[in-house]
C-alpha positions as CSV (number, residue, x, y, z in Angstrom):
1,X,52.3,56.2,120.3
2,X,49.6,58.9,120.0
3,X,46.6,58.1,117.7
4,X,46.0,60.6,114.7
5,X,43.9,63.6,115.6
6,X,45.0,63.9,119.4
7,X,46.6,67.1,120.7
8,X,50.4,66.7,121.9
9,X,50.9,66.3,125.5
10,X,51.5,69.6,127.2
11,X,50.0,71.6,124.2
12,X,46.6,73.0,125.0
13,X,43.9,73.7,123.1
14,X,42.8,77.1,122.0
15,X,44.1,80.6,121.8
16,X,47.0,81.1,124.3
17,X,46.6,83.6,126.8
18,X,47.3,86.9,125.7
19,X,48.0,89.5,128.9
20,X,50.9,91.6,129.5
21,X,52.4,89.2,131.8
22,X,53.3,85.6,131.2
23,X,49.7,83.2,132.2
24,X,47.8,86.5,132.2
25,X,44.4,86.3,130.7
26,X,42.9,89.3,128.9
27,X,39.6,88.4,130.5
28,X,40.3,88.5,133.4
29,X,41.5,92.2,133.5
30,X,39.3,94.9,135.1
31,X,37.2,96.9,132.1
32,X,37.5,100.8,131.3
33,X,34.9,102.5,129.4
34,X,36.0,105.9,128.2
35,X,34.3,108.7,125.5
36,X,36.9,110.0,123.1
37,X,36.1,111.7,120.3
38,X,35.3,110.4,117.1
39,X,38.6,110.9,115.1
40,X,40.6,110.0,118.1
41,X,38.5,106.5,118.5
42,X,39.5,105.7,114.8
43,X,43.0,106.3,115.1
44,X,43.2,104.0,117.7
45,X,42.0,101.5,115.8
46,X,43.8,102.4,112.4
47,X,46.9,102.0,114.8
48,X,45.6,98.9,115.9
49,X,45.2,97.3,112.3
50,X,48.7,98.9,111.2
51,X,50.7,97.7,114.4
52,X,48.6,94.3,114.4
53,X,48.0,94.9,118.2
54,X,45.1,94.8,120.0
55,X,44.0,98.6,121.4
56,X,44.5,98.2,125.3
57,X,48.1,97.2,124.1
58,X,48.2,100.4,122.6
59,X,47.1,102.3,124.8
60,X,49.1,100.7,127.9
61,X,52.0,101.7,125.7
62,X,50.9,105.3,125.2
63,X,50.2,105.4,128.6
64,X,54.1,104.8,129.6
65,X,55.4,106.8,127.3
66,X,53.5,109.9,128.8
67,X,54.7,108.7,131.9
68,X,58.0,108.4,130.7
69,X,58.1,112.2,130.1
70,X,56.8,112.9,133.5
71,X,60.0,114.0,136.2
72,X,60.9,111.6,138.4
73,X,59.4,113.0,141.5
74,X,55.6,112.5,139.6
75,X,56.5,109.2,138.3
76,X,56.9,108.1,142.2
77,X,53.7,109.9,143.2
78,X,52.0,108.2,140.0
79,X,53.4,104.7,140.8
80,X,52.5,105.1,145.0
81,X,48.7,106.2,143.7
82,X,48.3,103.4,141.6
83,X,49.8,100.9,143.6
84,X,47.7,101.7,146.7
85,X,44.5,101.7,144.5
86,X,45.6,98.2,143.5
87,X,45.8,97.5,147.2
88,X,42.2,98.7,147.3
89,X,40.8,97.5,144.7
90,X,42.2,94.0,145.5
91,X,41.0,94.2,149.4
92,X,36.9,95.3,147.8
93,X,36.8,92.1,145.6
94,X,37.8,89.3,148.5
């Protein structure tokens, strides 16, 4: 019997993680600072508060969606790009 005040066993404490994969952590994803005009910077977050998402959610999605107008053939250049700059990017931080 557990005593009053103790946290169920295999509940943790806290915020659960929150990346785009399951066990991803937010924190642990690489930064990007970027200058954007003023109007465009508060539409972001007005979509933000509206859509009750957090902006690099937003902009992940926006991201796709351009991508998914894109023809096939620069989809697969897009998608070799990034995946050898993962490769990379991976290989500098070891």
């Amino acid at each position: 019997m557990a005593s009053k005040g103790t946290a169920k066993e295999g509940r943790r404490i806290g915020r659960p993680p929150a990346g785009a994969r399951a066990g991803e952590r937010v924190k642990d994803y690489p930064q990007l600072s970027v200058r954007v005009p003023g109007d465009v910077k508060a539409r972001l977050q007005a979509i933000s508060l509206v859509s009750a998402r957090p902006q690099w959610r937003i902009i992940t999605d926006a991201i796709d969606c351009y991508l998914r107008d894109r023809t096939d053939a620069e989809r697969q250049r897009v998608h070799a790009l990034a995946k050898g700059l993962r490769v990379r990017a991976r290989s500098r931080h070891r």
